[in-house]
Structure formats: structure tokens, C-alpha cells
mmCIF file of the N, C-alpha and C atoms, coordinates in Angstrom:
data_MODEL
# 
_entry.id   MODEL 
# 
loop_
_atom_site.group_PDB 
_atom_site.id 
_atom_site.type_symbol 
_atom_site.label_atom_id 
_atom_site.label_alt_id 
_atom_site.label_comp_id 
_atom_site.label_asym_id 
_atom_site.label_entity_id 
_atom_site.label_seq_id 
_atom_site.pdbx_PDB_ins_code 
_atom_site.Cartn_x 
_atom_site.Cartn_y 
_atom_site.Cartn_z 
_atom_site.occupancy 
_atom_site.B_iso_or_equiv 
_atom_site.pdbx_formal_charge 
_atom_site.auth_seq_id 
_atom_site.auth_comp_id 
_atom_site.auth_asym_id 
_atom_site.auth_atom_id 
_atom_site.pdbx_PDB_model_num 
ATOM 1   N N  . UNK A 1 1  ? -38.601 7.797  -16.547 1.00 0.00 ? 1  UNK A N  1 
ATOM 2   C CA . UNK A 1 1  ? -37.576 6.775  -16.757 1.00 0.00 ? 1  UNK A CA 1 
ATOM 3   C C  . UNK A 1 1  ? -36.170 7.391  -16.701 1.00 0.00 ? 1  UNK A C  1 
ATOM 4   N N  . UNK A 1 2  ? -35.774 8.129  -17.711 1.00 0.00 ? 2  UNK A N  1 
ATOM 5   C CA . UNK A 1 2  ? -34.249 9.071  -17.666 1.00 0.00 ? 2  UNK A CA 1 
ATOM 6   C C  . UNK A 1 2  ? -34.587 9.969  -15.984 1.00 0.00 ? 2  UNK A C  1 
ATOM 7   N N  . UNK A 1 3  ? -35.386 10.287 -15.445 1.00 0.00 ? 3  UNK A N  1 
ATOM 8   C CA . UNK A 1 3  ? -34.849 11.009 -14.152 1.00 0.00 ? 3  UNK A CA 1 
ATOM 9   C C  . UNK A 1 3  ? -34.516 9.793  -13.478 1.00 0.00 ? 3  UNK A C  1 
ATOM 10  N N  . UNK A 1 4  ? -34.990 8.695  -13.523 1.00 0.00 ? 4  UNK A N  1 
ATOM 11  C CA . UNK A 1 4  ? -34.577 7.100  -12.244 1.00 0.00 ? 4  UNK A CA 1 
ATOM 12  C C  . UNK A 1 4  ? -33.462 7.008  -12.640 1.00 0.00 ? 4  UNK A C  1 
ATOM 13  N N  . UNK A 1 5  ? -32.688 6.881  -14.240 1.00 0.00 ? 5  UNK A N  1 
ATOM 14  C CA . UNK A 1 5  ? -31.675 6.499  -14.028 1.00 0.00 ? 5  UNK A CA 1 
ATOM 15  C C  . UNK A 1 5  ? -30.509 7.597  -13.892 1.00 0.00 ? 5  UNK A C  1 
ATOM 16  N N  . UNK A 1 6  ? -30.762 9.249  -13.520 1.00 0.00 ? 6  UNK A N  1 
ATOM 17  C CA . UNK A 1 6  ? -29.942 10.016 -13.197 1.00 0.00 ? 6  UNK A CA 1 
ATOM 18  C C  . UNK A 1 6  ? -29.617 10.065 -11.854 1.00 0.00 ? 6  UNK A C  1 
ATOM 19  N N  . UNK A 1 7  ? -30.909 9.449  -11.217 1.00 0.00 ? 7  UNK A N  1 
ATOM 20  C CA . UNK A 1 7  ? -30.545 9.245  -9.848  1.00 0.00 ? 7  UNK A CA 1 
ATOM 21  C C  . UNK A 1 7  ? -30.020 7.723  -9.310  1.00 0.00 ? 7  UNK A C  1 
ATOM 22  N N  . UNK A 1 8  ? -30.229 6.971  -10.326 1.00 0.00 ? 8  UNK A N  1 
ATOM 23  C CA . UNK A 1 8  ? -29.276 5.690  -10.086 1.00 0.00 ? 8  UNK A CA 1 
ATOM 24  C C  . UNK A 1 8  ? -27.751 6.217  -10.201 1.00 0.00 ? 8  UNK A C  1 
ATOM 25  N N  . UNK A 1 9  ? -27.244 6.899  -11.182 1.00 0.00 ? 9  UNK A N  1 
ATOM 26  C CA . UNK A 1 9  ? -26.166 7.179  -11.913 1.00 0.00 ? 9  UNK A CA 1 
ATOM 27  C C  . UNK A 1 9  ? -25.733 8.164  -10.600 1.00 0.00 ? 9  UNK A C  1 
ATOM 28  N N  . UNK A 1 10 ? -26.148 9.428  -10.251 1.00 0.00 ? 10 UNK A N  1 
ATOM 29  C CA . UNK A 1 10 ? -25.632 9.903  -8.884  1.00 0.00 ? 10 UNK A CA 1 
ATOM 30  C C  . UNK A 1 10 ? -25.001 9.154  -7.840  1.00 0.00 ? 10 UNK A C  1 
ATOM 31  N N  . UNK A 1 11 ? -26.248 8.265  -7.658  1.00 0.00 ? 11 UNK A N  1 
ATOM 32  C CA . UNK A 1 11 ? -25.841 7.695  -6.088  1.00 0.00 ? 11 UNK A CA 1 
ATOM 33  C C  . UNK A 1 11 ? -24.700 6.903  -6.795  1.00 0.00 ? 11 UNK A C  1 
ATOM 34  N N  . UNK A 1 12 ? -24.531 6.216  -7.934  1.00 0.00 ? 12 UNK A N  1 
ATOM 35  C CA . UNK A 1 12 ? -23.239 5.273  -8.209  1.00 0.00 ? 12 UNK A CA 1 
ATOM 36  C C  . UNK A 1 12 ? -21.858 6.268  -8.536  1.00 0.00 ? 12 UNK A C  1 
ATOM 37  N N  . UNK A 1 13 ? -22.027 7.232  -8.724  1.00 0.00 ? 13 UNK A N  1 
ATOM 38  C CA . UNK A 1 13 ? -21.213 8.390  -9.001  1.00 0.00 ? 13 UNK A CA 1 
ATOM 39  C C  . UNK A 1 13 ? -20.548 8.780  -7.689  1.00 0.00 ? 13 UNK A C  1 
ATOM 40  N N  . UNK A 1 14 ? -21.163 9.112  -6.207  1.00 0.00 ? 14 UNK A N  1 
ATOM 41  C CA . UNK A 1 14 ? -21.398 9.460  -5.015  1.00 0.00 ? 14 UNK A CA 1 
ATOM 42  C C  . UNK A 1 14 ? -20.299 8.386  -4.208  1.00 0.00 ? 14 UNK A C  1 
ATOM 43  N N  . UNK A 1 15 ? -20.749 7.366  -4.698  1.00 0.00 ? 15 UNK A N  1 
ATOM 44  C CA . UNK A 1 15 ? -20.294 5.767  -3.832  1.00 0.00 ? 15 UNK A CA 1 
ATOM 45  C C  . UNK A 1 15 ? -19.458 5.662  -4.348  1.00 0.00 ? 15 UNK A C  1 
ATOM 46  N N  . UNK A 1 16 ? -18.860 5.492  -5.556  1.00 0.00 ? 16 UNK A N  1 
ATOM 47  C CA . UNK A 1 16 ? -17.334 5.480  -6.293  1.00 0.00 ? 16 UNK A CA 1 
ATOM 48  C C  . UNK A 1 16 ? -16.745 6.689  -5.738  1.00 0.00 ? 16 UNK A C  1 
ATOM 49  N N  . UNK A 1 17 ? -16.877 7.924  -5.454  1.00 0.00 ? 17 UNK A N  1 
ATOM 50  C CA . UNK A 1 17 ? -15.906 9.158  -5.260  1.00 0.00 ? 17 UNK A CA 1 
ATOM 51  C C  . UNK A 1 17 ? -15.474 8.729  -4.124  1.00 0.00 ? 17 UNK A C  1 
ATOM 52  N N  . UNK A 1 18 ? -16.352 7.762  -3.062  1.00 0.00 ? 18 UNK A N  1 
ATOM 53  C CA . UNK A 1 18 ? -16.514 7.935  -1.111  1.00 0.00 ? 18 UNK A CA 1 
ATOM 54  C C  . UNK A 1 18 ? -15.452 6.775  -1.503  1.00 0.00 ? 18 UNK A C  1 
ATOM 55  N N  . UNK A 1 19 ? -15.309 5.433  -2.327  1.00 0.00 ? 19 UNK A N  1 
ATOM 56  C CA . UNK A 1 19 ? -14.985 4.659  -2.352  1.00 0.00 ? 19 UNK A CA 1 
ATOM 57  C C  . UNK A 1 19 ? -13.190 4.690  -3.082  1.00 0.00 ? 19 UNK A C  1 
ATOM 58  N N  . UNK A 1 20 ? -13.200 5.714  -3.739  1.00 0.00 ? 20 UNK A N  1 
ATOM 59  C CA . UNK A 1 20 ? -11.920 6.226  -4.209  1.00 0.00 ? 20 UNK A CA 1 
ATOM 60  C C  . UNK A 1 20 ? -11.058 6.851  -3.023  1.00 0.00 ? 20 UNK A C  1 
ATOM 61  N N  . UNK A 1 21 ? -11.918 7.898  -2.279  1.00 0.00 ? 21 UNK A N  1 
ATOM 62  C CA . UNK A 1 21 ? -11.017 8.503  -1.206  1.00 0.00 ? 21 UNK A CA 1 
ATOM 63  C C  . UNK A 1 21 ? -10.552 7.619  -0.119  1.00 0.00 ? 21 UNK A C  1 
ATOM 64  N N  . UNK A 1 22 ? -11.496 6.425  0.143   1.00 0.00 ? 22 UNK A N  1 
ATOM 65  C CA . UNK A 1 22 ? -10.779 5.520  1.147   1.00 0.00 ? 22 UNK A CA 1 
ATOM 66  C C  . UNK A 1 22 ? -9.838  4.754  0.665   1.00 0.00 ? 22 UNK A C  1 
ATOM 67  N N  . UNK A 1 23 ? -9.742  4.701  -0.499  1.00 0.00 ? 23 UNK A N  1 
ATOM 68  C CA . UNK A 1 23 ? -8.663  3.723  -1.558  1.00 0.00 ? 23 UNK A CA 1 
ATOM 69  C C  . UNK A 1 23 ? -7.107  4.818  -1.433  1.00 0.00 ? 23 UNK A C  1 
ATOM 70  N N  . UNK A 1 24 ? -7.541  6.489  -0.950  1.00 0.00 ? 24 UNK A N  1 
ATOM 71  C CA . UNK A 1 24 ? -6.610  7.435  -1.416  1.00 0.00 ? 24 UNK A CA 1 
ATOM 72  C C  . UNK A 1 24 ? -5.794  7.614  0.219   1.00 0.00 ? 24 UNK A C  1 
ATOM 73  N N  . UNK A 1 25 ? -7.143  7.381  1.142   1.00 0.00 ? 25 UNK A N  1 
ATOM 74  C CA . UNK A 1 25 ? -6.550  7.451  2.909   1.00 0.00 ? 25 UNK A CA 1 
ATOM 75  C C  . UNK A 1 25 ? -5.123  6.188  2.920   1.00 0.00 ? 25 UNK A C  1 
ATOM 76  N N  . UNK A 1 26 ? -5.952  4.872  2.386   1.00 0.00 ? 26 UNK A N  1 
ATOM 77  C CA . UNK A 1 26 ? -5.196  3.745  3.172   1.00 0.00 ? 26 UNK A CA 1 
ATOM 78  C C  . UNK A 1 26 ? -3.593  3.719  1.982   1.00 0.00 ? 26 UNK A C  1 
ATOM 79  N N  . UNK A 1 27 ? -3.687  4.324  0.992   1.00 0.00 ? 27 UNK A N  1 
ATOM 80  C CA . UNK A 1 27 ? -2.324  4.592  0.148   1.00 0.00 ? 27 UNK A CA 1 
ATOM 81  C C  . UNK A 1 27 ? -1.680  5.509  0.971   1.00 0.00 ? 27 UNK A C  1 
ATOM 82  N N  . UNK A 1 28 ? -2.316  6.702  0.987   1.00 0.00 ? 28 UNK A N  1 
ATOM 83  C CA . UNK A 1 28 ? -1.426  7.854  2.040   1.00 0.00 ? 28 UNK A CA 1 
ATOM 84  C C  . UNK A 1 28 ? -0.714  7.343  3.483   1.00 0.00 ? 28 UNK A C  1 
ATOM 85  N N  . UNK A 1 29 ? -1.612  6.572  4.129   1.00 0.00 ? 29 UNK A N  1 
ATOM 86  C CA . UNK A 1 29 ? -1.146  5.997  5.027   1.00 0.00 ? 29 UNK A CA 1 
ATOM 87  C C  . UNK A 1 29 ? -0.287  5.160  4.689   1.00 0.00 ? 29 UNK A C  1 
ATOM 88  N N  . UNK A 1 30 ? 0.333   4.554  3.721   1.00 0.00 ? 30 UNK A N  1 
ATOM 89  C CA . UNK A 1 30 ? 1.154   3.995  3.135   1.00 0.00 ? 30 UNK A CA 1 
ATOM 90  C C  . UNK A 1 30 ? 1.521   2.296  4.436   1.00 0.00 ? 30 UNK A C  1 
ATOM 91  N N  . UNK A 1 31 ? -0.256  2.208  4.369   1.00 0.00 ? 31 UNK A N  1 
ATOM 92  C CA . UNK A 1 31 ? -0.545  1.133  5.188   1.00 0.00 ? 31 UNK A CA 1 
ATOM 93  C C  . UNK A 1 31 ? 0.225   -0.645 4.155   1.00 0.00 ? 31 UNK A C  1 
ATOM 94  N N  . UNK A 1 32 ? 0.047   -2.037 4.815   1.00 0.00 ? 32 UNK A N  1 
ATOM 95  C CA . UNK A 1 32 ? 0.114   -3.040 4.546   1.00 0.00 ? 32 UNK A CA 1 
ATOM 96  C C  . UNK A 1 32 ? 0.149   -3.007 2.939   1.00 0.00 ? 32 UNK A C  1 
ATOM 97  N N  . UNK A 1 33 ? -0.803  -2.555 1.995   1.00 0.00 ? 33 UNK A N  1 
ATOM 98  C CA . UNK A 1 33 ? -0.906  -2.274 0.758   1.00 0.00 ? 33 UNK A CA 1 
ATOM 99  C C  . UNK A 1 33 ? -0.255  -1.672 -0.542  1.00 0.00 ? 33 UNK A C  1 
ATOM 100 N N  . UNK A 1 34 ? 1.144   -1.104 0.775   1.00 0.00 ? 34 UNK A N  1 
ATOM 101 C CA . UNK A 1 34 ? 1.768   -0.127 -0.654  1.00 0.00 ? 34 UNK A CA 1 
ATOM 102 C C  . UNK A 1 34 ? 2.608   -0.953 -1.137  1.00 0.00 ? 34 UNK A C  1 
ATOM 103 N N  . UNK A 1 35 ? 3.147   -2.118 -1.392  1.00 0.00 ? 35 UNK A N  1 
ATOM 104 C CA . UNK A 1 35 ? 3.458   -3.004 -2.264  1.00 0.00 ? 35 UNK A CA 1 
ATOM 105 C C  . UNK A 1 35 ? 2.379   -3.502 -3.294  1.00 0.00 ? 35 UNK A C  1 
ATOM 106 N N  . UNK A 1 36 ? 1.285   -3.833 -2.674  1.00 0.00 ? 36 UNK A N  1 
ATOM 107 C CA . UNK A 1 36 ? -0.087  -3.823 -3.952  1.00 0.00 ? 36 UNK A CA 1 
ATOM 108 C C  . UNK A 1 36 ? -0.049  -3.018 -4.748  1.00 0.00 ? 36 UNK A C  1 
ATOM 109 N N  . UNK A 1 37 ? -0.251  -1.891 -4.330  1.00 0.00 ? 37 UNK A N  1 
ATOM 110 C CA . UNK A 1 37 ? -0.301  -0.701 -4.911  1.00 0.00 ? 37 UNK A CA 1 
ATOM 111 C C  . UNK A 1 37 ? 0.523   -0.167 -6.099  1.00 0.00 ? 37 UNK A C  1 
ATOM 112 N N  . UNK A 1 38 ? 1.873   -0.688 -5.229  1.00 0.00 ? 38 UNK A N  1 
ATOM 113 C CA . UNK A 1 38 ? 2.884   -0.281 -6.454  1.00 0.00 ? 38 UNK A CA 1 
ATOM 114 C C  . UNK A 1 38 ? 3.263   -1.329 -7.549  1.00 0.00 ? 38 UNK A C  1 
ATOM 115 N N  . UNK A 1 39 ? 2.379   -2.429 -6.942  1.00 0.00 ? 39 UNK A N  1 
ATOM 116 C CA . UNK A 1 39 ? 2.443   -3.916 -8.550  1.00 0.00 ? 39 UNK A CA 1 
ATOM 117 C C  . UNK A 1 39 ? 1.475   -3.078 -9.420  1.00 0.00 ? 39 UNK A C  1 
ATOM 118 N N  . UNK A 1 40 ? 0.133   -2.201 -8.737  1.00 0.00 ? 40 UNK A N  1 
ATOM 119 C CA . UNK A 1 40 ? -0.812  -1.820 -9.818  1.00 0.00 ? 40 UNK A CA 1 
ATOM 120 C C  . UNK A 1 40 ? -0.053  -0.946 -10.727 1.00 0.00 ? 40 UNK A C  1 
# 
């Protein structure tokens, strides 16, 4: 049971980091969004 959910917890760990750096590309690119960005 605790090893399923270390490997649930990885892959959601994995997918948030992949999902942060594309959040970190399209800021750098200081694409359509950097007014969003800068209300956050």
C-alpha cells in the first residue's frame, strides 16, 4: 500500500516540476501572459 502511494506521489511530484518549468519558459519568454503574471 505505502510503496503505491510513493509512486503515485513521484509521478505527481515529476508532473508538477515538468508543469512548473513550462509555467517558467512562457514567463521568460515574457509571452501574452506577463501582465497575468504580474496581477499574480
Amino acid at each position: 500500500m505505502a510503496n503505491m502511494f510513493s509512486k503515485i506521489a513521484r509521478q505527481a511530484i515529476q508532473g508538477l516540476m515538468r508543469f512548473n518549468e513550462l509555467i517558467n519558459e512562457i514567463a521568460a519568454k515574457g509571452a501574452l501572459f506577463s501582465p497575468f503574471y504580474r496581477g499574480v
